[in-house]
N, C-alpha and C positions, 0 to 999 in steps of 0.2 A: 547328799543331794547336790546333784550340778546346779553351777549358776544360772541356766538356762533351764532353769524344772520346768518342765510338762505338767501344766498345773489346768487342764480342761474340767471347768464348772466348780473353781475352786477343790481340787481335790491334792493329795500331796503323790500323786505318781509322776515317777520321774522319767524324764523322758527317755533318756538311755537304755533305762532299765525295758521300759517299753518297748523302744524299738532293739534290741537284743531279744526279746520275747518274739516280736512280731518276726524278723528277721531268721530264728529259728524254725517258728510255724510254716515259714514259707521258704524255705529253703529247697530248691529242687522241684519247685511251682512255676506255673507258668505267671502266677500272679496272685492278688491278694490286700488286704488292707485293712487296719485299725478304726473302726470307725465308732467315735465316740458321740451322742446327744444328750441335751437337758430338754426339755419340754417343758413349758408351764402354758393351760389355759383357763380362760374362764367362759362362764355363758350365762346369762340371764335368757328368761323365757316369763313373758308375761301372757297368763292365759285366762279368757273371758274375766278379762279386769282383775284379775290376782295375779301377784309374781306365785307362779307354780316351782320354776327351777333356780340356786341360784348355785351355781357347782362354781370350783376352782379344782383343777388338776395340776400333778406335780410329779417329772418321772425324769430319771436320768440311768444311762448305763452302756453300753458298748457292746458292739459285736465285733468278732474278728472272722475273716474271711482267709482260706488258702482255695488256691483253686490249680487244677490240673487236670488240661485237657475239655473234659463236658462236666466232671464230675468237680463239687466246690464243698467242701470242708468247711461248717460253719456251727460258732457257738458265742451265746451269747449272755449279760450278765447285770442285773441292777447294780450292782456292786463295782465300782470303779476302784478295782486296786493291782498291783503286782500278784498275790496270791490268785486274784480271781483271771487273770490274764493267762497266768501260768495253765492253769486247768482249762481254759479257752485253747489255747495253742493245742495240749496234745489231743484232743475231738478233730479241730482245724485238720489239725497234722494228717489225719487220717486218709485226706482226700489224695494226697500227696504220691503215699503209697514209698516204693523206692525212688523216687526221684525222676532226675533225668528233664526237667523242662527250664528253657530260658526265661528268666521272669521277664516280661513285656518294660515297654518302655515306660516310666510314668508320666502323668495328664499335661500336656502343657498349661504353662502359669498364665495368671489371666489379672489383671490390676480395674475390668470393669467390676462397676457393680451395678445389678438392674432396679435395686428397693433398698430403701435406706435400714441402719441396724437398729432400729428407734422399738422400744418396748410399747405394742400398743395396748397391753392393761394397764397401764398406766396413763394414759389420753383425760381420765377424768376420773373425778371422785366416785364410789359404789354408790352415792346417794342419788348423783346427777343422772347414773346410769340409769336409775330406777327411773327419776322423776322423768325424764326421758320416753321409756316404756310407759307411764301412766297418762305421758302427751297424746302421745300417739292411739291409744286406746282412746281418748278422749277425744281427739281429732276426726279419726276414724271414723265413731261412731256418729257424730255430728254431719258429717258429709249425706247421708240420708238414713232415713229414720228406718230404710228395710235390712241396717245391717245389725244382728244380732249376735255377733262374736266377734272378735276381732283377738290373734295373736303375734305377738312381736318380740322377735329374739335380736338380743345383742350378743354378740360372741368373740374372742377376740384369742390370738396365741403367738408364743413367742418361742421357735426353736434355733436352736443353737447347735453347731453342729463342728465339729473336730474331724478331720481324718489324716493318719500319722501311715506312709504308707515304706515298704520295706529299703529302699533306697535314699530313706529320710525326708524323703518331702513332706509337708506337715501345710493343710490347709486349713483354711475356717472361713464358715459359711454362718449369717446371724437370720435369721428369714423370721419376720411378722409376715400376722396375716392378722386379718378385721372381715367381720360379713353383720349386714344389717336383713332378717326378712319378716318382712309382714305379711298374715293371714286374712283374709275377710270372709264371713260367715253371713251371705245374704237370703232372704226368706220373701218374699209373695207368693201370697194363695193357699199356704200350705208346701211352697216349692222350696227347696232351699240349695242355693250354688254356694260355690266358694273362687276365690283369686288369691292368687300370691306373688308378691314382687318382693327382691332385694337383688342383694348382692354384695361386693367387697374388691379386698385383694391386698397385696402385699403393700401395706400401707398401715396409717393408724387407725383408733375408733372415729377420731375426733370430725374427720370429715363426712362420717358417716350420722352423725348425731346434729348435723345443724340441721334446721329446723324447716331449709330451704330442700335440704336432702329429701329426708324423712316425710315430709308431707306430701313431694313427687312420688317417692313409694308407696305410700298410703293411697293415694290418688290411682295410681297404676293396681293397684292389688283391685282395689273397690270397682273400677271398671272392668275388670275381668272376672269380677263376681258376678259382675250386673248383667254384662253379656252371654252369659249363662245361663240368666234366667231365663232368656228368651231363645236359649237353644232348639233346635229340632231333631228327630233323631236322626243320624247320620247314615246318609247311601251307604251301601253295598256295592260292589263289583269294581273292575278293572277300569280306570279313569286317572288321564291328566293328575300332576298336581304342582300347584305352586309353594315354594314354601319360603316362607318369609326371612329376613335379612339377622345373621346376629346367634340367640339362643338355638334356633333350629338345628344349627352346626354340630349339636348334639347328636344326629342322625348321623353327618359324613365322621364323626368320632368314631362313632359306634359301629359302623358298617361297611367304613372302609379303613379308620387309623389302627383299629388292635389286628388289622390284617397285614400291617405292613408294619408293623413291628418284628425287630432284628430275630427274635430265638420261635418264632412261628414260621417264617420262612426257612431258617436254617433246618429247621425241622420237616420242612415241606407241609406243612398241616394248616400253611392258610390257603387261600383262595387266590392267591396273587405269588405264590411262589414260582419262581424260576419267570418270572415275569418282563423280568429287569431290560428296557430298552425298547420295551414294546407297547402299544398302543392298550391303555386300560380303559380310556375316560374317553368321550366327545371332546372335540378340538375346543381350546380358549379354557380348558379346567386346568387350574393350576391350586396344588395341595401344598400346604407347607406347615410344616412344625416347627415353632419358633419360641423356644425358650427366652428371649433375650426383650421382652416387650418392656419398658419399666412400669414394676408397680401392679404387673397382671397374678391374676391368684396363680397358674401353670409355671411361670418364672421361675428360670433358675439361677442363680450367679456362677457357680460350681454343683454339677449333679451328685450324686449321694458315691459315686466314686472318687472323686475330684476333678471330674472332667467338664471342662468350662461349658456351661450354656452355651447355647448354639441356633441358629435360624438354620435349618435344613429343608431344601426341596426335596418332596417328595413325588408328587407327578409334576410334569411341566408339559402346558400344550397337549394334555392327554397321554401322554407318554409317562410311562413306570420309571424314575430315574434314582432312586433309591430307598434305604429303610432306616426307621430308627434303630439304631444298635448304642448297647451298655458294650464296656469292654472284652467280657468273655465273649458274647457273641460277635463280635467285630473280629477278635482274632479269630475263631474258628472258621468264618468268611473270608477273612484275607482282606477288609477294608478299614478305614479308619472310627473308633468311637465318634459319635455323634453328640454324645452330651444326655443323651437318652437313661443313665442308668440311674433307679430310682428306686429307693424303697418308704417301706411306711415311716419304717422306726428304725433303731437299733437292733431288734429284735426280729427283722427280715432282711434276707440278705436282699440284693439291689437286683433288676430285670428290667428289660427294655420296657418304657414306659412314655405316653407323650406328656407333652406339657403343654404349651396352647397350637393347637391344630386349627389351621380353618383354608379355605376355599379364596384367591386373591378373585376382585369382583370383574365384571366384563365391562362391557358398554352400551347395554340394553338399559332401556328407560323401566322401572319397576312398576309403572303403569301401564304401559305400553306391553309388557309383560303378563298382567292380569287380564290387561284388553284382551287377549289373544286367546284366552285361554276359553273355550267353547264350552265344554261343561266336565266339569270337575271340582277339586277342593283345594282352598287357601288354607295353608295350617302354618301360623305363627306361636305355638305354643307347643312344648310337648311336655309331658311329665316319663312315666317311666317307658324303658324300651327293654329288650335283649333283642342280641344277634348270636350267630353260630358262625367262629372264627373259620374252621374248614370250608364254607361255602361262602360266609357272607350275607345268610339270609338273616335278616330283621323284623323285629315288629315291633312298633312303636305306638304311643298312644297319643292323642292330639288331647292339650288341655283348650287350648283356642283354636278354630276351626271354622270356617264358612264357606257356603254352598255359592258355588260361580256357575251361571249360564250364561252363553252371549259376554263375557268380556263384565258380565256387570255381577258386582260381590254382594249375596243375598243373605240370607238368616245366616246366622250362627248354626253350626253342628253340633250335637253331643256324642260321644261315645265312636267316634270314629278312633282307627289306628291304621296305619299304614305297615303294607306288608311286601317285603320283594328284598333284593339280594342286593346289595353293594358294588360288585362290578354290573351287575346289567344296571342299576339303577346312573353309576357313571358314565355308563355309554348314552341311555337316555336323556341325559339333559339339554334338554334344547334350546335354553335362555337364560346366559348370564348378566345378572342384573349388575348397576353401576354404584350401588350402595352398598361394599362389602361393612357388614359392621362386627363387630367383636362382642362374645357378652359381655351379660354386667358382672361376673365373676359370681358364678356359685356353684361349677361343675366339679364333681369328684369323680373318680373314676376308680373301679375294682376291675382285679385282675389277680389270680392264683391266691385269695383271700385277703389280699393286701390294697390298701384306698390310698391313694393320694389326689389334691389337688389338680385342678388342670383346666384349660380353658377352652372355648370352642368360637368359633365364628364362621359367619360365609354373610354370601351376597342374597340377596332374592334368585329364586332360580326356578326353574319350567321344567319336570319330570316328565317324561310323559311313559303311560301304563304301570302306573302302581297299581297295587290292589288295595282297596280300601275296606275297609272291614266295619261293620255297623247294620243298620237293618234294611233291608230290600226296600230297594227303591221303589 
């Protein structure tokens, strides 16, 4: 055993040994890397007044990566040893083939950090957690007598993350994460809504459990239950839309960030390929992907390659000025890594991925914004959506929603979804508002079966000609 053992998650592999393995795998690659995690979470779920869930998870293991060319060589393993590394390598190896490629350069070093390495299962005792969720149940229900359910999850994880890559650079990355959300279950008449509020981020529980928090939340869920009792059902057709500050930014996620991710374009298969320098959006849109915010759930310190977080423009002034890219896609482009490269676990290898996307705001007053708006729809809420990365079309669904005539904001909607494509819907915007705000941390994002974290934001903002979908006006 060297004096310097390679001991990730307390285990006895040595690092030499390691990197002689690794070094092997990739030899005559263009690139490649060791990359080792521990996982631990937990989750409490308190449902109509009963803890229903109380899980803890526990998982560690390594995957090794060669890569050459488009083609990446990859195997992966619980088992954190020399023997199991060894059997990694010759799979790896495969991608390899006879050789012939210069390995890339490795990640530049980086001494920030955006989230402290603090264990947030740890934040308070399992009892507190409970008595916690039994408050809020209690609380909840008190706030008015038409609420008949209420659900509240505590959830919290701590991964840890190693990567040992072939020219010996050796990174580590320690990333919490905390999410607090509460359900409410409102009923008049025989009617019954629902609302949900939380959120998190890379941070502990503890901020998430005062009582000042938690009651905000509660308070926010409950009136989005409420104003759904009194929803109407939602227009039909092509109309104006305003869409509120913040969570919405889930749409410009959805509908324009997986389009302007690095290995969709190299592939020509998004809707914004071969784009680069040219006018995609209405002037004053400005898109950025910004790893580096402290404490947001999308944060990265080092992305799951070891390549430093990073604040990236992606349109500026309407204009298409670049994409997120992981390292294989960067080189097969000819540009530089972005800090984009991301995977689940150990057990996927890594792909351009965002981390918190949002929209920087204008100078439009967001009343002044509504005023204007003649007849169409406010949707500050969405729950789920898809889009079709080749084109860019979307459909989304509004969980809050209200009907605008005249500049004046009238009933609530029910059952509306917005329908229309990502580049036209960027050239339409006609009104950027001065309140860009961020969410409250609860977006995940899937892509080629693999979920990570990720955050969204924008400003209030004035579409005009979505198609709205609901019932005939």
């Amino acid at each position: 055993m060297s004096q310097d053992s390679f001991r990730p998650f307390d285990t006895l592999l040595d690092e030499g040994e390691a990197l002689r393995i690794l070094r092997a795998a990739t030899d005559g690659a263009d690139d490649g890397e060791l990359f080792l995690e521990r996982r631990r979470s937990e989750a409490l779920v308190l449902d109509d007044a009963r803890i229903r869930t109380a899980s803890y998870d526990a998982s560690e293991g390594f995957g090794l990566r060669s890569v050459r060319g488009e083609v990446s060589g990859y195997a992966h393993s619980t088992q954190i040893s020399a023997a199991a590394l060894r059997r990694a390598a010759e799979t790896a190896r495969l991608a390899v083939g006879d050789g012939g490629g210069v390995l890339a350069d490795p990640p530049a070093g980086t001494n920030q950090r955006f989230y402290a390495p603090a264990d947030p299962l740890g934040d308070a005792a399992f009892g507190v957690k409970i008595d916690t969720l039994r408050e809020i149940d209690a609380f909840a229900r008190a706030l008015d007598p038409r609420v008949v359910q209420v659900s509240a999850t505590l959830s919290a994880s701590l991964q840890e993350v190693e990567i040992l890559r072939p020219e010996g650079l050796r990174l580590r990355d320690v990333r919490p994460m905390a999410r607090l959300n509460i359900s409410v279950i409102v009923e008049q008449g025989g009617r019954r809504e629902s609302g949900s509020a939380g959120g998190g981020g890379r941070h502990g529980l503890a901020q998430l459990m005062t009582r000042h928090h938690w009651e905000a939340t509660a308070r926010e869920a409950l009136r989005i239950a409420v104003v759904n009792l009194d929803a109407e059902a939602a227009p039909a057709g092509v109309m104006d839309v305003v869409l509120g500050p913040g969570w919405p930014g889930i749409l410009l996620h959805e509908a324009v960030g997986h389009g302007l991710e690095g290995d969709f374009n190299r592939k020509k298969t998004s809707a914004f390929a071969g784009l680069l320098g040219q006018q995609v959006a209405a002037r004053g849109v400005t898109v950025l992907d910004d790893g580096t915010i402290p404490d947001r759930r999308g944060s990265i310190t080092v992305d799951d390659e070891g390549t430093p977080g990073a604040k990236n423009v992606l349109i500026e002034d309407g204009v298409l000025v670049g994409y997120m890219q992981d390292r294989q896609n960067a080189r097969l482009m000819g540009v530089a890594p972005t800090g984009n490269g991301r995977r689940e676990s150990y057990a996927h290898m890594p792909m351009p991925r965002m981390t918190n996307t949002y929209m920087l705001g204008g100078d439009a007053d967001p009343a002044d914004i509504l005023a204007d708006l003649k007849d169409g729809i406010y949707a500050v809420g969405f729950g789920g959506g898809q889009v079709d990365i080749t084109n860019g079309k979307f459909v989304f669904s509004c969980t809050e929603a209200y009907r605008v005539r005249d500049g004046k904001v009238g009933a609530p909607v029910k059952g509306a979804t917005l329908i229309g494509d990502g580049a036209t819907a960027l050239r339409h915007i006609r009104a950027i508002g001065n309140d860009m705000t961020l969410d409250p941390g609860m977006g995940n994002c899937g892509k080629a079966g693999q979920w990570v974290p990720v955050g969204v934001g924008q400003p209030t903002l004035l579409i005009g000609g979505l198609t709205v979908g609901g019932s005939a006006a």
